[in-house]
Backbone as JSON, one array per atom type, in Angstrom:
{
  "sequence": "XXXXXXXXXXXXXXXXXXXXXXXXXXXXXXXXXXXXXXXXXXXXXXXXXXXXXXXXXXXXXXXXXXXXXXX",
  "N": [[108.53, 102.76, 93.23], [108.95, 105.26, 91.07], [107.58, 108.62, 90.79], [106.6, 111.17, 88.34], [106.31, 113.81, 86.36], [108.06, 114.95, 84.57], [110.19, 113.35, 82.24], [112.58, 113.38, 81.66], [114.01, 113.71, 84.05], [112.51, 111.14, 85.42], [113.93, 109.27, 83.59], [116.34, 109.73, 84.62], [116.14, 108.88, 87.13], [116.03, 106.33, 87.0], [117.68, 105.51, 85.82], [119.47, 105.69, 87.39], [118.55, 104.05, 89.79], [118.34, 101.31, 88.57], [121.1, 101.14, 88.45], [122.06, 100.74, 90.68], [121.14, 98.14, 91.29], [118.62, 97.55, 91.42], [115.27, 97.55, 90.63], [112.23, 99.21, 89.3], [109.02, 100.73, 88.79], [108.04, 103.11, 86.43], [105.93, 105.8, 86.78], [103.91, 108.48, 84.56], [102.24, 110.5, 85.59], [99.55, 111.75, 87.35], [97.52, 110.32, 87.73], [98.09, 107.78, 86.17], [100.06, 106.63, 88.08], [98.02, 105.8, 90.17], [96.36, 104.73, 88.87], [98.45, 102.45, 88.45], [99.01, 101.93, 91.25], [96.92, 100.72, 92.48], [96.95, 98.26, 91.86], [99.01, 96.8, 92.25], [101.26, 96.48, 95.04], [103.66, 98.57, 96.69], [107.38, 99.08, 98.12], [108.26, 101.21, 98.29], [108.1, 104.52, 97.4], [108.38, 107.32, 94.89], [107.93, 110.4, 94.47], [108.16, 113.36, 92.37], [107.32, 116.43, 92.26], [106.49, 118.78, 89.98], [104.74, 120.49, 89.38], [101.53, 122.33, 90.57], [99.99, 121.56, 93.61], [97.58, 120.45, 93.85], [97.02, 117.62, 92.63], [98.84, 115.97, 92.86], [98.68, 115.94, 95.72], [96.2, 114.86, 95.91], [96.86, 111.89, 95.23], [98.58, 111.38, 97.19], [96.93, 111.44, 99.31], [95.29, 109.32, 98.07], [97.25, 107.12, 98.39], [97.96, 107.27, 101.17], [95.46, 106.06, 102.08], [95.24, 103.76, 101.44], [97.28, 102.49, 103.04], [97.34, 102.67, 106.21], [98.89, 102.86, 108.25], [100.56, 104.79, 107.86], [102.21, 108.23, 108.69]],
  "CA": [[107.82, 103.41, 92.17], [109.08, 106.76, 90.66], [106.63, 109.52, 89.56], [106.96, 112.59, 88.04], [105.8, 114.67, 84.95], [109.61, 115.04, 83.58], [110.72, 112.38, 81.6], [114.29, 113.28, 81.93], [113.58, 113.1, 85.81], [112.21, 109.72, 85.22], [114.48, 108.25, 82.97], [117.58, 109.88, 84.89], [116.73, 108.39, 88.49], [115.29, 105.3, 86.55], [119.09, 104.77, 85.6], [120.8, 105.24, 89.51], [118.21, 103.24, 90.73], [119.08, 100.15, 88.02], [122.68, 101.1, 88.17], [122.66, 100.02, 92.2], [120.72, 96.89, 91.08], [117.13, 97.54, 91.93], [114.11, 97.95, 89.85], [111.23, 100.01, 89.67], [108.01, 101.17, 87.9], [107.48, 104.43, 86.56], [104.34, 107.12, 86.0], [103.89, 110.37, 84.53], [100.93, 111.46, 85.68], [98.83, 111.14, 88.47], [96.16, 109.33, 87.26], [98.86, 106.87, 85.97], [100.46, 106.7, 89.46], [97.25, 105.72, 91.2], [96.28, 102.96, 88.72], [99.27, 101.36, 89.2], [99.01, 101.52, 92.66], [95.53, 99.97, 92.45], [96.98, 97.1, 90.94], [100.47, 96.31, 93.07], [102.43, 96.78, 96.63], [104.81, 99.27, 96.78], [107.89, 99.16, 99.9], [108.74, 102.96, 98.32], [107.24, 105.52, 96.3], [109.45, 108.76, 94.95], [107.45, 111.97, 94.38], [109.07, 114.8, 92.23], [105.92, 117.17, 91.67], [106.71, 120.2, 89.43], [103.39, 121.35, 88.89], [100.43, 122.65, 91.43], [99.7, 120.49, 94.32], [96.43, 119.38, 93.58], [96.49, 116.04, 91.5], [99.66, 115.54, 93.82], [97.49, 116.27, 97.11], [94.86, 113.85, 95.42], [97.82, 110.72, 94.85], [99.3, 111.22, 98.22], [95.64, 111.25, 99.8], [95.2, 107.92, 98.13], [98.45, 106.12, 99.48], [97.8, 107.18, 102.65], [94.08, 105.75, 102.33], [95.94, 102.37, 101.23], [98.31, 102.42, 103.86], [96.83, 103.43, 107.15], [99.47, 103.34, 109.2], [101.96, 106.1, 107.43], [101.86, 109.41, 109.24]],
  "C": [[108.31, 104.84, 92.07], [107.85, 107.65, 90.16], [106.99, 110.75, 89.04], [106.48, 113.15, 86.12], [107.01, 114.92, 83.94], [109.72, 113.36, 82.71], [111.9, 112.19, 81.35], [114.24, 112.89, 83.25], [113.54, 111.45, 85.8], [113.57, 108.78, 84.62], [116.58, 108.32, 83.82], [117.64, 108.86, 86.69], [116.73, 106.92, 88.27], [116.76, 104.51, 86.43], [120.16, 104.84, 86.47], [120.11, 104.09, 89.83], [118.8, 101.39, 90.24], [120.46, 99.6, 88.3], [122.92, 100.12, 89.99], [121.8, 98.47, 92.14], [119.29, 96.35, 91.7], [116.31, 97.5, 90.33], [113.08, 98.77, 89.69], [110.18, 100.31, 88.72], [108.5, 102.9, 88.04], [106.27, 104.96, 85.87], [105.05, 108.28, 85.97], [102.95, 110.87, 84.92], [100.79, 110.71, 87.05], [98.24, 109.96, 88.66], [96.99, 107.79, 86.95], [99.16, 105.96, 86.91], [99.33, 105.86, 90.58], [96.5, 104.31, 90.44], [96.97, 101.97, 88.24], [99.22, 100.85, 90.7], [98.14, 100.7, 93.18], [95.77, 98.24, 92.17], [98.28, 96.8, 91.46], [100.46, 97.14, 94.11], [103.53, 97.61, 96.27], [105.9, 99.17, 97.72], [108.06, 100.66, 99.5], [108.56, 103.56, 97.1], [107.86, 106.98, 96.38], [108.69, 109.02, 94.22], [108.19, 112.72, 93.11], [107.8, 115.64, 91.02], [106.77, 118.09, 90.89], [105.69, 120.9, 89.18], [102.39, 121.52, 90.57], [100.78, 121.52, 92.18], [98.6, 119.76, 94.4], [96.39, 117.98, 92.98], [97.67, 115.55, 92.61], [99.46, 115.09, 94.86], [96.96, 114.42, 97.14], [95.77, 111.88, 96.2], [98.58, 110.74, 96.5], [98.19, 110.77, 99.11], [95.53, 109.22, 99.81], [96.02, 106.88, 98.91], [98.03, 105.95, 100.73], [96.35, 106.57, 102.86], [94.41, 103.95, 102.68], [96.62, 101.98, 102.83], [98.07, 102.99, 105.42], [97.63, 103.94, 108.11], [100.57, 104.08, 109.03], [101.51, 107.26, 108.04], [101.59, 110.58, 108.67]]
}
């Protein structure tokens, strides 16, 4: 899963990650981000905040609520 508030960001890693023959979801937002996550398994989840850390904080909080045993 990619996230990020860019949409160039998005659409630029969106097209390495295809190009090596993967797949992936993406969000722009937090809120986005978290009810996807609500609703599928992830094995890996890429970050790229540009703004405050709060709503970021929040979305990382959650994962790790999901996921107990990440450090």
């Amino acid at each position: 899963m990619l996230i990020s508030e860019s949409q160039h960001a998005l659409n630029g890693l969106n097209g390495f990650v295809n190009s090596q023959g993967y797949s992936c979801i993406i969000a722009d937002s937090c809120t986005a981000a978290i009810e996807t996550i609500k609703r599928s398994n992830f094995d890996l989840v890429i970050l790229m905040a540009n703004s405050g850390p709060q709503p970021w904080r929040d979305l990382l909080y959650f994962i790790k609520e999901r996921r107990e045993q990440l450090p």
